[in-house]
C-alpha positions, 0 to 999 in steps of 0.5 A: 500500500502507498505510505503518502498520496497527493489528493488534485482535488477539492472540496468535499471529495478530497476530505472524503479520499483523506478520511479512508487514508487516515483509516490505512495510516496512509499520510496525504497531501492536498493542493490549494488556491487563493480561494480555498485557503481556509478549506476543510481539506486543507485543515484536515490533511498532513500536508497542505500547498499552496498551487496558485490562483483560484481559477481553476487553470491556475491551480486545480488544472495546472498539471505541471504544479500538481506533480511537481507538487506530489514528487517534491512531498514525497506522494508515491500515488495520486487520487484526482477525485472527480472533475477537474482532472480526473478524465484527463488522459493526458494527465493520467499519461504524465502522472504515470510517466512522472513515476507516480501512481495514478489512482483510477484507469489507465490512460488509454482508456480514460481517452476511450471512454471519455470519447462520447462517439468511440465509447458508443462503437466499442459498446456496439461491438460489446453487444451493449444495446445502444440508443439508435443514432449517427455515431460520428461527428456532424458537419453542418446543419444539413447533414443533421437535418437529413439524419434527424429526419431518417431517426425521427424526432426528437433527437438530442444533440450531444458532445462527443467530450465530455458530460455533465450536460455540458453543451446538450440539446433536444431538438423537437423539430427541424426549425431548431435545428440550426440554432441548437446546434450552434448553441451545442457547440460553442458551448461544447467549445467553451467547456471542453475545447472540443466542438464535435457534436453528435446526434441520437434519438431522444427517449421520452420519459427516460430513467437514468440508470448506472452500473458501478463496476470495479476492475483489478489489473489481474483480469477480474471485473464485478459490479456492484449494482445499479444507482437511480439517478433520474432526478436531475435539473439541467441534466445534473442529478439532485437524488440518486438511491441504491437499489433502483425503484425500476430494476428488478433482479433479472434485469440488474443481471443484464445491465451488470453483465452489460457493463463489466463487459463493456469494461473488459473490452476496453482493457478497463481497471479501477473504478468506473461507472456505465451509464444506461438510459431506460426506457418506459418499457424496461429497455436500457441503453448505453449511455457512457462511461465515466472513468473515475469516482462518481458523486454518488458512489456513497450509496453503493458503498452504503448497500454493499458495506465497500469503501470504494475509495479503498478498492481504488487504492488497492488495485492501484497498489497492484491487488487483485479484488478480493471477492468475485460476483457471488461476493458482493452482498446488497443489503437494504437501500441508500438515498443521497441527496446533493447540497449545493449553493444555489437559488431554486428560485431563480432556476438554479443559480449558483450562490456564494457568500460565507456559511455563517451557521453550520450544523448537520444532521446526525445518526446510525443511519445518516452519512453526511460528506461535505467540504464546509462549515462554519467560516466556510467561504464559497466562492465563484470558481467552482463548482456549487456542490457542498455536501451530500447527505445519505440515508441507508434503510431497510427499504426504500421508505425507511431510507426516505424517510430517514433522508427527509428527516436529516434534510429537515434538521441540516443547518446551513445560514450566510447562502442560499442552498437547494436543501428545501428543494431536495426535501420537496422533490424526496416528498413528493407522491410521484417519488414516493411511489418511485415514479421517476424519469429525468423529466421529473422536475420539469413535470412537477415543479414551476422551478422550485414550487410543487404543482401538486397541493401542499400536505396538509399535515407537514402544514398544520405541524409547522403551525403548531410549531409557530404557536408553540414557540409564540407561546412559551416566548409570549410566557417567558416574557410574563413571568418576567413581568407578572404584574402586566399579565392582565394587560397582555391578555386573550389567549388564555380560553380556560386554566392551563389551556391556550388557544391561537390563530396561525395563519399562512398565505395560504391557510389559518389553523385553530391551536390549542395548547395545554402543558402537563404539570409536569415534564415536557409533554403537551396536548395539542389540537390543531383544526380539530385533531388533537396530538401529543407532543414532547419536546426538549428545551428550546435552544432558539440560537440553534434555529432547530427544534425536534419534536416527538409528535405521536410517537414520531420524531421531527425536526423543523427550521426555523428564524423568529421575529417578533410574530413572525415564523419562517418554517422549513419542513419536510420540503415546505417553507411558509412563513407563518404569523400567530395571533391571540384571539382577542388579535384574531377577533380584531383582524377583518382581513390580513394585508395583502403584500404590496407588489415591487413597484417595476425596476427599469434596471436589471439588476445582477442576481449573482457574482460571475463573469460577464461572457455574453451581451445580446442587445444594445442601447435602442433595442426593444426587449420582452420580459423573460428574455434573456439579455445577459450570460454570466459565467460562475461556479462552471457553469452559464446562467442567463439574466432575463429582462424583468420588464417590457421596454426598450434598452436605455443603457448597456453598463456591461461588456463581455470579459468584465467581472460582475458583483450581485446587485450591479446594475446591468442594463437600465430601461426606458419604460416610457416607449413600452408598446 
């Protein structure tokens, strides 16, 4: 086994890889750059250097200082995680010719698997279903047009490098053609410096399926399951679980014998993962291959009781695998959830800023892997993922379950996170009956808003927790003035027994409250229905408050000011305001919010890079229309007009950086039509 290994990553994986190291007395090394240099890892880690600026080409993809780096510590290996270099095969190739190790495939079949056209081939020859399509690179909007019309549309357009969404487009009919493939290769050129695209028929309502496969340098390939990973946006995944709701055990057979033979065609050792698209009727078909770690590969090590990061180790030490196919055990299910700095609202735009409180979820059953906490800076270098949270049960409800309860009590402040988001979308019926496809978001949600009605009883729980938190403030402060007790007044309905209005944009809700002499239970009725519930001290600087409910443990969010209750539940944020029935008798109606008066200006919704500006000063623009692209956290965003109007002023140009809140365009609205 390697006695020092350097780590060219960041983020939550690099504290992963450290972590399994740490259990094999195997000492690291991590890189980092002006932006990371109060990381976790780098706290974490034996040795930490610095390697230069924060963009990524100047630190994290800079091969050069990266090796030099593991040679000059002493590293005999080096793990790349994912992204940044880890399906670099030039990287591979130096790393090997350096006289390091380096922890994942061999570069020839970095180069081949990551070769969206070549993988596809070498799968066909595999006897790997694959999705029908045209397999080399298109020349022109004709040819694609002429091939769209012979596969049948719609068809997608797709990168032959590189994934993760990157530069795909669905093409519906031939008037869209020319515009996406435009679309699809100056940003295929911008992301991966490569601009060939291909095309192949787009299967509706898919699943996206994948095989994790582990191959030693002996000869020996086993999977070890399949990973459920349809629940995307932007076609990057949010929720992914082990088993899968939609496989069975035959049908696992044949993707698992699938992908290890599509392994051992390309002469494949390490970690890898086949991905599959399935189709309604149960067909699968290759999809790529990505040849490293995945996110997500907690919840095959949470089934199977494998460290992947281990396994990666040990073959790259030169050891055989030490089980076959028949050895690998599955045992219940795991669910992941991926937590990133990024605004639901406003369609996913990343978030930066510092995390100014920090807490996660505990216990035997959850796992949290994250690079943050309290202090914790996020920058607009990056990627936006902070931390994944995974929950194992004995079946697929438990682990849900489980996963919506740990996502209730994560405790993030200072940004913007997709925590909420996750918790609804694991809520929802569809995926609670396992009714998934890589549509599902688009389907179900109006960006981060469910279609589908709020719970009712996740609403009228978060109701009884705004009353109950009014009420034992609204007590304190009358044991603090016992004499003014009269003049408070109202809330009492009889001894011991309080009564409050709760009400939200939505719903008003009747509670009732009654402590027992003694200890910390309470009898509770709420539009009716009455509860037990227990509770713990209130710790109000903790912003979290577990409750056993009927038997029941959950745990809320929440911020207080004065009356006033935002509430995170099981997916469901509301803010609620709590009124004594003297207040409620008083109230003929609650005030509607005004409306924002209208902006002529566009303001910048986050820090990024200006890379493209679509109109000038004169121009007329609709409300909706994108009329700015912003570079940030790897990924473009466009900002659309918040009006009609005509383009008074452009306070921007391209290549220049940008803070939120910076007005970008200002309007003239006087000559809206």
């Amino acid at each position: 086994m390697f006695q020092k290994i350097l780590i060219a990553n960041r983020g939550e994986i690099a504290v992963r890889i450290s972590r399994t190291c740490k259990r094999f007395g195997i000492a690291t090394v991590a890189v980092y750059s002006d932006a990371d240099s109060r990381s976790m890892c780098r706290q974490i880690v034996d040795t930490a250097v610095h390697i230069g600026g924060s963009y990524a080409k100047d630190s994290y993809l800079d091969q050069e200082k990266i090796i030099s780096t593991a040679l000059s510590t002493g590293c005999q290996a080096i793990h790349p995680g994912y992204g940044f270099l880890s399906e670099n095969s030039g990287f591979a190739r130096s790393v090997e010719a350096a006289g390091l190790k380096f922890i994942g495939p061999p570069a020839e079949a970095i180069a081949l698997m990551g070769d969206k056209i070549a993988s596809k081939e070498l799968a066909v020859k595999a006897g790997v279903p694959v999705i029908p399509g045209h397999v080399e690179a298109l020349k022109g909007v004709d040819e694609a047009l002429s091939i769209a019309e012979s596969i049948g549309y719609p068809v997608l357009l797709k990168p032959a490098a590189g994934g993760g969404g990157k530069g795909m487009r669905i093409v519906a009919g031939p008037e869209q053609m020319e515009a996406a493939l435009a679309a699809s290769r100056q940003e295929t050129r911008k992301a991966f410096g490569d601009s060939r695209i291909f095309m192949e028929r787009f299967i509706e309502r898919p699943r996206h399926v994948e095989i994790q496969i582990m191959a030693d340098g002996h000869g020996n390939v086993v999977h070890l399951g399949e990973r459920e990973c349809s629940i995307q946006r932007r076609y990057q995944k949010i929720i992914e679980e082990s088993p899968s709701p939609g496989v069975g055990r035959q049908l696992r057979e044949r993707m698992g014998v699938a992908a290890c033979d599509l392994a051992r065609k390309a002469g494949y050792v390490n970690a890898g993962t086949v991905e599959f698209v399935m189709d309604p009727k149960g067909g699968f078909y290759f999809l790529e291959m990505n040849t490293r770690l995945q996110v997500e590969h907690p919840v095959t090590e949470m089934v199977t009781g494998l460290d992947l990061v281990e396994l990666q180790l040990r073959i790259a030490a030169g050891e055989p695998l030490s089980f076959d196919q028949a050895g690998v055990v599955f045992n219940g299910w795991a669910m992941e959830a991926r937590i990133c700095a990024e605004d639901p609202a406003r369609g996913f735009m990343p978030a930066t800023g510092m995390i100014t409180r920090y807490a996660e979820p505990r216990g035997s059953a959850v796992r949290v892997d994250s690079g943050v906490g309290t202090g914790s800076k996020v920058p607009v270098f990056y990627d936006s993922m902070l931390a994944k949270v995974i929950c194992h049960g004995k079946d697929r409800e438990t682990a849900r379950i489980g996963l919506v309860e740990a996502l209730n009590g994560y405790h993030i402040e200072g940004i913007i996170t997709n925590v909420d988001f996750a918790n609804s979308v694991l809520c929802h019926p569809a995926f609670v009956q396992g009714d998934l496809d890589t549509d599902f978001i688009e389907r179900h949600f109006d960006g981060a808003t469910p279609l589908h009605l709020p719970d009712e009883r996740s609403m009228k729980l978060s109701a009884i927790v705004a009353a109950l938190i009014y009420h034992v403030r609204a007590m304190a402060v009358r044991e603090s003035i016992k004499p003014m007790v009269s003049r408070i007044g109202g809330s009492k309905a009889a001894a011991g027994i309080y009564r409050y209005f709760v009400s939200s944009d939505t719903s008003n809700y009747e509670v009732t409250l009654e402590k027992a002499s003694r200890g910390r239970f309470w009898s509770v009725t709420v539009n009716g229905e009455k509860l037990s519930l227990e509770t713990p001290d209130f710790e109000f600087y903790r912003r979290r408050l577990k409750l056993n409910i009927d038997g029941s443990v959950h745990r809320f969010r929440l911020r207080v000011e004065n009356s006033f209750f935002w509430i995170a539940f099981c997916g469901l944020t509301r803010l609620f305001e709590v009124y004594t029935p003297k207040e409620w008798a008083l109230l003929k109606h609650i005030p509607r919010r005004d409306e924002r008066p209208t902006s002529n200006a566009l303001e910048c919704p986050m820090p990024g890079l200006v890379v493209d500006v679509s109109v000038k000063k004169g121009d007329l623009v609709y409300r909706g229309q994108n009329l700015v692209v912003l570079e940030s956290m790897k990924m473009e965003s466009g900002v659309a007009s918040p009006v009609d109007g005509v383009v008074a002023e452009v306070l921007v140009t391209v290549g220049k950086a940008v803070e939120a809140g910076d007005i970008l365009i200002r309007f003239d609205l006087s000559e809206r039509e």
